[in-house]
C-alpha positions in Angstrom: 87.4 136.5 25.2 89.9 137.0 27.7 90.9 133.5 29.8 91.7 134.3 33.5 94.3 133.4 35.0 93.8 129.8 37.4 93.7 129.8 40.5 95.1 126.9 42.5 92.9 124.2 44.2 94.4 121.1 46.5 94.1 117.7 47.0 93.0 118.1 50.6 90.5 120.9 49.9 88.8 118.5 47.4 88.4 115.8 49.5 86.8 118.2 52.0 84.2 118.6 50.0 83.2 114.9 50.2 84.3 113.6 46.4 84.1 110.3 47.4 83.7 107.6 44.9 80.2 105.8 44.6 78.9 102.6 43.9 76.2 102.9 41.4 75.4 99.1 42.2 75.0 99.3 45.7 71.6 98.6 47.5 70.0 101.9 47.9 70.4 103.9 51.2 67.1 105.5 51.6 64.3 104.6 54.5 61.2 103.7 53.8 58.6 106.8 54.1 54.7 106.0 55.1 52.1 107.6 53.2 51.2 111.1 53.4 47.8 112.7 52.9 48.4 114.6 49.5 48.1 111.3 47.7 44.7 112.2 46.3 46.2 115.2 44.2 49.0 113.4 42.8 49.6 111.7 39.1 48.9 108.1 39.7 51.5 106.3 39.6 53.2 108.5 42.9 52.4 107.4 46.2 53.8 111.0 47.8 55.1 114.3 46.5 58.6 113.2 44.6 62.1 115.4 46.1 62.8 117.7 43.0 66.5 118.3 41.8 66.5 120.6 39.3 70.5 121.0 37.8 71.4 124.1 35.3 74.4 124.4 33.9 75.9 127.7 32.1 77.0 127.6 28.4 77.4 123.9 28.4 77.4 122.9 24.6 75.7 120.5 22.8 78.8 118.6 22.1 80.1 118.7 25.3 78.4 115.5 27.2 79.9 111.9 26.8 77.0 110.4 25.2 76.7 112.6 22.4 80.8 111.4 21.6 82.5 114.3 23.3 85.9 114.6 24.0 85.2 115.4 27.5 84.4 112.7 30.2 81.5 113.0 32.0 80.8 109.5 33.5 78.0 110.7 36.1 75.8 112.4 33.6 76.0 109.9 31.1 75.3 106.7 34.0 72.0 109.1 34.8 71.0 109.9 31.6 71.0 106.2 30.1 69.4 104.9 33.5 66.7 107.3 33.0 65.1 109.2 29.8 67.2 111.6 27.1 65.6 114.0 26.1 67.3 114.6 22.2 63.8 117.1 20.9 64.9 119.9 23.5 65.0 123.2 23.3 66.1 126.2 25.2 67.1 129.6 24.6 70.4 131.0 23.3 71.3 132.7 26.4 71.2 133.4 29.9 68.4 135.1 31.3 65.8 134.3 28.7 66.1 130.8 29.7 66.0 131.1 33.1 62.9 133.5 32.8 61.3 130.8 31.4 62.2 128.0 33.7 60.9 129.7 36.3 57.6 131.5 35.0 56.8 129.0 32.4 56.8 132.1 29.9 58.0 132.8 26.8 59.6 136.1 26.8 57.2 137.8 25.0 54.7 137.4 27.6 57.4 139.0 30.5 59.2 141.7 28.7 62.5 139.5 28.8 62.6 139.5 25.0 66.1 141.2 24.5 69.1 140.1 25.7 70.1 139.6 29.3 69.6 141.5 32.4 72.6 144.0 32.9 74.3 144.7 36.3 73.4 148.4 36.7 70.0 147.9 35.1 67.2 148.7 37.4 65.4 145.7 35.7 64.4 142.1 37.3 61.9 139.0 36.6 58.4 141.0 36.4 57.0 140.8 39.9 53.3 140.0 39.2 54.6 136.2 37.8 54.2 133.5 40.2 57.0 131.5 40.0 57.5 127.7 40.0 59.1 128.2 43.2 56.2 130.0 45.0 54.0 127.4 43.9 56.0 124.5 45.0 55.7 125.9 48.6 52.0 126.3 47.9 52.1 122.7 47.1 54.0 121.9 50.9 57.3 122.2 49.4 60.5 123.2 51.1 62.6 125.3 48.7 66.8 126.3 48.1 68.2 128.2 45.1 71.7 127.3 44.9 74.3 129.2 41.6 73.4 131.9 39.6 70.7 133.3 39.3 70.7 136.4 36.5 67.0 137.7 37.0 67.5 140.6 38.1 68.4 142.2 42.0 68.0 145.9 42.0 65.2 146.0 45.0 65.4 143.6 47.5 61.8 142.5 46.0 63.7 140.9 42.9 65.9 138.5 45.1 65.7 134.8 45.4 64.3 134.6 48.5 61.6 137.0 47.7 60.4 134.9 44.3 59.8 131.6 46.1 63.6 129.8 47.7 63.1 129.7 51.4 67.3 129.6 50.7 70.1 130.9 48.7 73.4 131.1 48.3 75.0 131.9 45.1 75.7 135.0 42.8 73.1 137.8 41.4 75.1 138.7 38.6 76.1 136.6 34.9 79.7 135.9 35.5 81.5 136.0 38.7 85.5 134.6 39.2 84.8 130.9 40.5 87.3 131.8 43.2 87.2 135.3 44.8 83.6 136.0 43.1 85.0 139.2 41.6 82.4 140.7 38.6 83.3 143.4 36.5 81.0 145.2 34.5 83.2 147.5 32.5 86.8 149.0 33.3 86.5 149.8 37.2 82.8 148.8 37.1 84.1 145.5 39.8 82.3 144.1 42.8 81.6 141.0 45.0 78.9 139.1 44.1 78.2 135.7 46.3 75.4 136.3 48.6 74.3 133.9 51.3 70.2 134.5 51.4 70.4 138.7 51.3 73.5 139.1 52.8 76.9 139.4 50.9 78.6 136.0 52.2 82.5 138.0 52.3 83.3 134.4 54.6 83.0 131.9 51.3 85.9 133.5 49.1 88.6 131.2 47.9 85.9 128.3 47.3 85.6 126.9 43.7 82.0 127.6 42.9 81.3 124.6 41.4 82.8 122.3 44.5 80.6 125.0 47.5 77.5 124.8 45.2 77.9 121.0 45.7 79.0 120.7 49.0 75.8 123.2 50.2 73.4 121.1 48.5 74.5 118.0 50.2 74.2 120.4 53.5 70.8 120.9 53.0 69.5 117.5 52.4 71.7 116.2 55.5 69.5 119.1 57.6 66.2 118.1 55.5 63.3 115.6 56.9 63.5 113.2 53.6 60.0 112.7 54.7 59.0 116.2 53.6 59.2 117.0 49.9 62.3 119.4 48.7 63.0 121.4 45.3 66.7 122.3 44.7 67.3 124.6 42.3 70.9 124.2 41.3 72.1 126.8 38.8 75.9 126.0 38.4 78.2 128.6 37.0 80.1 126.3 35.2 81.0 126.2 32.4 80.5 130.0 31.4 83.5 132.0 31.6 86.5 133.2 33.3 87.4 129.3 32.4 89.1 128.4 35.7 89.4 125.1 36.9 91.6 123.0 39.8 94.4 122.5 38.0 93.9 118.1 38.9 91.3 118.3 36.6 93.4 120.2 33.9 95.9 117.5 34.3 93.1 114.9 32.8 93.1 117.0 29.5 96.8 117.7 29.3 97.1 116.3 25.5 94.5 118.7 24.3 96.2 121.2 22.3 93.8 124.1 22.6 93.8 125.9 25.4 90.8 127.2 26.1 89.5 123.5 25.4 91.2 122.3 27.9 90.6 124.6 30.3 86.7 124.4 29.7 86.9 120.8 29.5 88.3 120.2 32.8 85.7 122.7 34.0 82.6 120.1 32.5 84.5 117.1 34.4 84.5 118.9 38.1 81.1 119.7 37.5 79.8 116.1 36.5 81.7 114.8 39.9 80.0 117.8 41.4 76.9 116.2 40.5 77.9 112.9 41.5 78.4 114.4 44.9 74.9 115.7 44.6 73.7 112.1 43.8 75.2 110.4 46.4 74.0 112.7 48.8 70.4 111.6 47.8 70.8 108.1 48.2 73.2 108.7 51.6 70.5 110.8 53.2 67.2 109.0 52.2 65.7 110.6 49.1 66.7 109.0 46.1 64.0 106.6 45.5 61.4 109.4 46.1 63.2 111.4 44.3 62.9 113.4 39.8 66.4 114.8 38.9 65.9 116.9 35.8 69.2 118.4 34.1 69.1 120.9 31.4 72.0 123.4 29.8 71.2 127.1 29.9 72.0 128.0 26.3 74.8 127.1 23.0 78.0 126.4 23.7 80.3 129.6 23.3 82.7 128.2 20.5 85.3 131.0 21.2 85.3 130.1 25.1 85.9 126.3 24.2 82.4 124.5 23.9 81.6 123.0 21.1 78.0 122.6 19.6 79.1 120.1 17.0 77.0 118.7 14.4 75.2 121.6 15.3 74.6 124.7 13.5 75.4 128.4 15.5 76.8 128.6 18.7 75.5 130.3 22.1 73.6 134.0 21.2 72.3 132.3 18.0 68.7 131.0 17.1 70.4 128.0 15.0 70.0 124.5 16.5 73.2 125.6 18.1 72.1 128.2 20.3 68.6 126.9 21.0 68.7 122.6 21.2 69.7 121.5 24.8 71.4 118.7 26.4 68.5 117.8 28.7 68.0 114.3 30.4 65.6 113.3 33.7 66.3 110.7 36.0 64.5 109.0 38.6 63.2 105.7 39.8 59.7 107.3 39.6 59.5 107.1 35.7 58.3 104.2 34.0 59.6 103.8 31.0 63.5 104.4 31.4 67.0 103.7 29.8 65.6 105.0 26.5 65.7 108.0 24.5 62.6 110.3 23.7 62.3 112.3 20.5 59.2 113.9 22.1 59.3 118.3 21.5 60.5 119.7 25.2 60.4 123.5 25.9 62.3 124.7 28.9 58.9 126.6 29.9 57.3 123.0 30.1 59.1 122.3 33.3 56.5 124.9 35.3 53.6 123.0 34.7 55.6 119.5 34.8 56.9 120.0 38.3 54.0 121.8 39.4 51.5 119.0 38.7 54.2 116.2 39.8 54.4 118.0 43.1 50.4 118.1 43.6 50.1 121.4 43.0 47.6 123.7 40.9 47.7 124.6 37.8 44.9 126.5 36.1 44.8 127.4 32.2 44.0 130.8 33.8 47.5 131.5 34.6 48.4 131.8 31.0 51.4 129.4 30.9 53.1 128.9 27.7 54.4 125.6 29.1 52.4 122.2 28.7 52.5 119.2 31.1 55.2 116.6 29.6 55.5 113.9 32.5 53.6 111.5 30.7 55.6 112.0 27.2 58.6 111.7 29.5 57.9 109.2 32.0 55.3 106.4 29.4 56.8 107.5 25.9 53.6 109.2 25.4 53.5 112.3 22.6 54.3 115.5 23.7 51.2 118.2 24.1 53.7 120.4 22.7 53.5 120.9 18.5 54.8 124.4 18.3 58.0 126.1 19.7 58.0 130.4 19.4 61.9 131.0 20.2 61.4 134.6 20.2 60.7 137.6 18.4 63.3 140.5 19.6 62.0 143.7 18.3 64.8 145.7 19.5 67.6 143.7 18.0 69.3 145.1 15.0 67.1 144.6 11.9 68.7 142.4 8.8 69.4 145.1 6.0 67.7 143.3 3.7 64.2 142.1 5.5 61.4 144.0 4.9 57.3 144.1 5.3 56.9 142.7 1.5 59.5 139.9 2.0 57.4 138.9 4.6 54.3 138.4 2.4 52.5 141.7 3.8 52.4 139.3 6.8 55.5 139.8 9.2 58.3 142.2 8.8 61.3 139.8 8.0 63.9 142.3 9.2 62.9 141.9 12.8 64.6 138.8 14.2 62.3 136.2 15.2 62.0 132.1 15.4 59.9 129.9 15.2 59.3 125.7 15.0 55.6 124.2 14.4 56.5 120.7 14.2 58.9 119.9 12.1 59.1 123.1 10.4 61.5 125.6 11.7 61.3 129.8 10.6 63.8 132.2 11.2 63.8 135.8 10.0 66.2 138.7 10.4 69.8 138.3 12.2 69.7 134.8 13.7 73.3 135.3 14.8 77.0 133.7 13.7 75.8 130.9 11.2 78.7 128.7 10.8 79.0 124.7 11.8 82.5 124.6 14.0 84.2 120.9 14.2 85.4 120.4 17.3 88.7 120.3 16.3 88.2 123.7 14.7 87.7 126.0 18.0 90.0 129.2 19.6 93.4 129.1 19.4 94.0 128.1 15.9 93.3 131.1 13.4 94.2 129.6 10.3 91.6 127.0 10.9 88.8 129.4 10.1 89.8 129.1 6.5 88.2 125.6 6.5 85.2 126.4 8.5 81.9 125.7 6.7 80.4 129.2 5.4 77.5 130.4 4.0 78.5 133.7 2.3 74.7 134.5 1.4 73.8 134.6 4.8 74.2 138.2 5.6 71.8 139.0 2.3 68.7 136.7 3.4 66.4 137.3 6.1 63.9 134.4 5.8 65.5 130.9 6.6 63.5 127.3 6.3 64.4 124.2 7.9 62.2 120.8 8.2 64.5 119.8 11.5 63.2 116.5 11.5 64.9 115.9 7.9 67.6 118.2 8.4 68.3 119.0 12.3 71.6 120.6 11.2 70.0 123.2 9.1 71.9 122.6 5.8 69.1 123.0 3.3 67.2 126.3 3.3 63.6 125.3 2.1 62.1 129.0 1.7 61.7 129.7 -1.7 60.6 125.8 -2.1 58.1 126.1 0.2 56.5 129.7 0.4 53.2 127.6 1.9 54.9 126.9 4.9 56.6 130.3 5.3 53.2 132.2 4.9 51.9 129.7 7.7 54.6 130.2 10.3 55.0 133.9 9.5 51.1 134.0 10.2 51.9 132.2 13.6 55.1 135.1 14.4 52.3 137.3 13.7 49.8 135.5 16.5 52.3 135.4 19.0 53.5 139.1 18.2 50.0 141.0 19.1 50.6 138.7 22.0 53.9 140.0 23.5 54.1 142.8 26.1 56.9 145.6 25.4 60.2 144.8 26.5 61.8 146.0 29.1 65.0 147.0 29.0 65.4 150.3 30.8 69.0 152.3 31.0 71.5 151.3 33.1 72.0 153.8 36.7 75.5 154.3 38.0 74.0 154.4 41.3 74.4 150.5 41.1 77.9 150.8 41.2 79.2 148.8 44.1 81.8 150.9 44.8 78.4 152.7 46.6 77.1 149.6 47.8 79.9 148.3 50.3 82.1 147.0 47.0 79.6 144.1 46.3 76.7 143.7 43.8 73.4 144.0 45.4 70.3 145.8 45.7 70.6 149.3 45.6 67.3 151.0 44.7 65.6 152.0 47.9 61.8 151.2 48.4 61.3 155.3 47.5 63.6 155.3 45.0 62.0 152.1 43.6 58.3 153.9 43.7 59.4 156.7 42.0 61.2 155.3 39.2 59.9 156.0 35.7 58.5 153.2 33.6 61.7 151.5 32.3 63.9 154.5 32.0 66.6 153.6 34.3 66.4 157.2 35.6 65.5 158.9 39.0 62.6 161.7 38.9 64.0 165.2 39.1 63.0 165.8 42.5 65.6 163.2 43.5 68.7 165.0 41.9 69.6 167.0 44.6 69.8 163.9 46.8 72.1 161.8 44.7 74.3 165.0 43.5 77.7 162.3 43.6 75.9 159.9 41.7 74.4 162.7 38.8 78.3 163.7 38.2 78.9 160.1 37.2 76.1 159.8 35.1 77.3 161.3 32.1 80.6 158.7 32.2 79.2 155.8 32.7 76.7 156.1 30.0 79.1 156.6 27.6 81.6 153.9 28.8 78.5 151.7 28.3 78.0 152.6 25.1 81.4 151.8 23.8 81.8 148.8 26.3 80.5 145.4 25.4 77.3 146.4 23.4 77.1 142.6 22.6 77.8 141.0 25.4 75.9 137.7 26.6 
């Protein structure tokens, strides 16, 4: 993958933003709050509706946090994480939109039609619009709520936008990878636009900003302008670290004895964000929420091993249902829990934070609503067990089928060429493609080609289809159980079965050149009118007939940019 070019960031601009050392030690800052009347719904041991600071970051590898022995320094996560609870059983999904589907439906993909890769630029495709999302019932529960970073659900209609799913605010980009400095996205050769928007307007002012320090710097903006006596939920989705891997070049400086590049680069990139978060935690103390206050941080996805993250001891990398692409760095801190400075082993799903967050905020959660998510506040905050025994990573019907699964080798039960995961306690399934299967050192990442000649291979891979793994024993998936245990593999496969007649179809319609923002001002944004929108056929990506005439410029280009997308970056995550 292509590394962009840097672009410069100075000293002055920096300390603009407000990095200003903190004192962990220091008494805390906040004012005492009276009582509020929605004690009465609340868990027990809160005496008001906690501030909620939920922190995403993009492509951030297992590997790749100080207190799993990194290379990379990341002082602020690792004070917050071993002050509050790690969370080392925790699971996401292997790229970008699934994952943040889930976060904020409390659905596995299956159940919204998110099963297959991401959301595309030109596809006339968001987050299904009859889910209520965690957002939406936050303000039901009297929260106020911002989306700040990336937000990859979709933005076609206007109705698929942050601030029509549940954020009173927003500002941040609707596409997967923007430039962290002009916010540039191209989507092909000549396929380019502007994508930071400030609620739904394109914010042209905010280029030249490093993402990472204006997502920071707008956070701490909104709690200065927020009564701390009103619960908040922050959504903050950084872009970092996914690629173009740009950095200030102060923090490149820090890594200057690494000799691979891209390392580097992407480790610098990890260390702005962590003081970025630092920022973030000062500004709850400074402002008067901290001690009322449930920070929750959890990775996206894998590391991407040929971008510089590393997923090491791990097994697969980003795009992959190994442990690699799937097990998250995921940590909560707050004052609020109970039990803290310890680690918990308990099984975490990324859907679980719906319901958690819902029910820590007072709010209303029926078993009606279908959630795939369970309630793990009292696994995280008292050491309790998780509710959780059973993890479905997905089942993917439209990804390429492994040559050599079939209907039989599934016991009659599950067709093993499809690819699919699942974990039931300790035991974890996999069937079809699971994606690049190698363990990659750190040491052993981009840059250094002979190097792959000593990278740990499994050269039956490509002619199995049906994987085994009790995770507990072996959480680096080194000893393939299945033809020792053809109990458990009938079991589980029953279970993919379950889920299957389960799942709703997936959408994923064709892409529409009339996305291109060369016909939307030169920025990515909604471009599906409210006819157009009514009149679009179920997931085809194409207008009706009786709309040619209308967009006669756009049906010329059709025929182009379908084939550029079919030679383009078929695989691209």
């Amino acid at each position: 993958m292509a590394v962009y070019a840097l672009t410069g960031f100075s000293l002055i601009s920096l300390l603009s933003f407000g990095y200003l050392s903190w004192d962990w030690m220091k008494p805390s800052l906040v004012t005492d709050v009276s009582m509020d009347p929605m004690e009465k719904s609340l868990p027990p041991a809160f005496s008001k509706p906690p501030h909620i600071i939920f922190i995403l970051t993009d492509d951030q590898g297992y590997h790749d946090i100080g207190y799993h022995d990194s290379d990379i320094q990341t002082p602020m996560l690792d004070r917050l994480a071993a002050e509050g609870v790690k969370l080392e059983n925790y699971y996401i999904q292997p790229i970008c939109t699934p994952s943040r589907s889930q976060l904020i439906t409390g659905r596995y993909q299956i159940h919204t039609g998110l099963q297959h890769s991401i959301i595309r630029p030109r596809q006339p495709n968001c987050l299904p619009l009859d889910q209520i999302t965690l957002p939406q019932k936050l303000q039901e529960a009297g929260y106020s709520t911002h989306m700040v970073g990336k937000w990859h659900l979709g933005f076609y209609k206007k109705e698929c936008l942050p601030t029509r799913r549940g954020f009173d605010t927003f500002l941040g980009s609707l596409t997967g990878n923007v430039d962290y400095y002009t916010y540039d996205n191209c989507d092909g050769p000549g396929v380019c636009g502007y994508d930071l928007h400030e609620g739904e307007n394109v914010a042209w002012d905010q280029s030249g900003k490093y993402s990472t320090f204006l997502y920071a710097q707008r956070v701490s903006k909104i709690l200065a302008t927020h009564n701390p006596k009103e619960p908040i939920f922050i959504y903050v989705a950084f872009q970092a670290v996914h690629t173009p891997l740009q950095s200030p070049k102060e923090y490149i400086y820090r890594y200057r004895s690494m000799g691979n590049v891209a390392r580097r680069k992407y480790a610098a990139m990890v260390t702005c964000m962590d003081e970025a978060v630092r920022n973030i935690t000062w500004a709850l103390k400074k402002y008067g929420y901290y001690d009322n206050s449930v920070i929750v941080f959890s990775t996206d996805n894998g590391g991407q091993t040929f971008s510089g993250g590393s997923n090491w001891p791990l097994r697969g990398r980003k795009g992959t249902y190994w442990e690699g692409g799937v097990r998250g760095i995921g940590f909560v801190h707050s004052p609020l829990i109970k039990r803290k400075r310890r680690t918990s082993w308990a099984l975490v799903h990324i859907t679980d934070w719906y319901p958690t967050l819902v029910t820590l905020a007072g709010g209303n959660v029926s078993e009606a609503e279908g959630l795939d998510g369970y309630n793990v506040w009292p696994a995280i905050s008292e050491g309790k067990d998780s509710p959780r025994t059973e993890i479905l990573h997905n089942i993917d019907p439209l990804y390429n089928h492994a040559k050599h699964g079939s209907l039989k080798g599934g016991f009659g039960i599950w067709n093993t060429a499809v690819q699919a995961s699942i974990r039931v306690r300790e035991w974890k399934l996999l069937t079809g493609d699971p994606g690049y299967s190698d363990w990659i050192p750190p040491q052993m990442l981009t840059n250094f080609p002979g190097s792959w000649w000593n990278l740990e291979r499994l050269t039956d891979s490509v002619r199995k289809s049906v994987w085994l793994f009790n995770i507990t024993a072996d959480p680096y998936e080194r000893d393939d159980l299945s033809d020792q245990r053809p109990d458990v593999v009938r079991a589980l496969l029953k279970r993919l079965a379950h889920y299957n007649r389960t799942a709703i179809p997936v959408r994923y319609p064709a892409e529409n050149p009339r996305a291109h923002p060369d016909f939307n001002g030169g920025a990515w944004g909604p471009w599906a009118s409210e006819e157009e929108a009514e009149d679009w056929e179920g997931g085809g990506g194409l207008l009706r007939n009786k709309n040619k005439k209308k967009k006669c410029k756009i049906c010329k280009l059709r025929s182009f940019f379908r084939k550029l997308n079919t030679r383009l970056m078929s695989n691209r995550i």
